[in-house]
N, C-alpha and C positions, 0 to 999 in steps of 0.2 A: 475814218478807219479804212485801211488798206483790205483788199480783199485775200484770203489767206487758202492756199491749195492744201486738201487735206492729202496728208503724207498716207495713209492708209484706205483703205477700198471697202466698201462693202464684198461679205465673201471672205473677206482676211482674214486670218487666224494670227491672232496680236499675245501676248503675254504684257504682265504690270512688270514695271520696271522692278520696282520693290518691293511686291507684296506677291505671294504663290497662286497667283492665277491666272489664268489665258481665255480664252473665249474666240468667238466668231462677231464679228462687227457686222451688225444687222441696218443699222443708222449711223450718218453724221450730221451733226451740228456743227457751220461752218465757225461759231465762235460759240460760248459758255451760252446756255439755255436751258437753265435750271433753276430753282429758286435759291434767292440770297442764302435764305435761312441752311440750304444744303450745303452750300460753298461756304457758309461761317464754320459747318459744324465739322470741316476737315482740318486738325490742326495747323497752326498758325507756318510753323515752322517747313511744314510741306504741303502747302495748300497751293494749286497750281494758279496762274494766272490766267482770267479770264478769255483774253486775246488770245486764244487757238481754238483749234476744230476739238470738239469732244465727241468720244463715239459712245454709241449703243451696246452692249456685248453679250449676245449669250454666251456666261460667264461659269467657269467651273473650278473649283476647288479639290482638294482632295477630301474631303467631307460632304461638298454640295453643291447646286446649281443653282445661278440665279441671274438678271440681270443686274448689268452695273453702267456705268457713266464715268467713260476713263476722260482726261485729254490725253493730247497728242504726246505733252513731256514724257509721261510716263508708261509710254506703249514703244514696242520692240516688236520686231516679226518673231511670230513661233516657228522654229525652223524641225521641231522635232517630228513633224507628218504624222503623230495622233490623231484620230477621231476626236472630233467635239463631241462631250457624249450628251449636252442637252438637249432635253426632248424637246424644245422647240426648233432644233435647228433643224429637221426632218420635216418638217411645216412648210419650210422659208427655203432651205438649201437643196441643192443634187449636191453629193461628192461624187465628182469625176474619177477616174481610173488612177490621175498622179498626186491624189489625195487631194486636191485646190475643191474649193467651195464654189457654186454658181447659181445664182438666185433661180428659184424655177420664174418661167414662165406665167404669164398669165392664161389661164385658158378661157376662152371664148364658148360660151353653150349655146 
């Protein structure tokens, strides 16, 4: 298997291609790294295939927050410059001044 460049960043603010939600991409997995029985139980008809990067997302809806497990087919840049409003992304991120995301630091005691 060829090694594969993920098209999106930690820090990124992604949207699903087809379904109403966006997020901040917290992790990538350079190919599928999930259990089978998750990957059976997304329909047959749109079920992506395994050979690409999947990311991590703190995930928001217009209902709720959560994480999710996109791949790469089905992610787009968010270009709208929204806040992410899950409360974990204030853990993990700074937002800078031009809205972009950037992991904090670690700090040393």
């Amino acid at each position: 298997m060829k090694a594969l460049i993920a098209k999106f960043g930690i820090g990124q603010v992604v949207r699903h291609r087809k379904y109403p939600f966006r997020g901040i991409i917290f992790d990538v997995d350079p190919v599928f790294s999930n259990t089978d029985e998750w990957w059976r139980s997304i329909p047959e008809e749109v079920r992506p295939h395994k050979d690409q990067p999947f990311y991590h997302l703190f995930a928001e809806n217009a209902e709720t927050e959560y994480v999710a497990y996109v791949s790469e087919q089905n992610l787009l840049p968010d270009t709208s410059g929204d806040p992410v409003r899950h409360p974990q992304v204030d853990k993990m991120f700074i937002r800078a001044e031009d809205g972009a995301y950037q992991i904090k630091s670690a700090r040393l005691n």
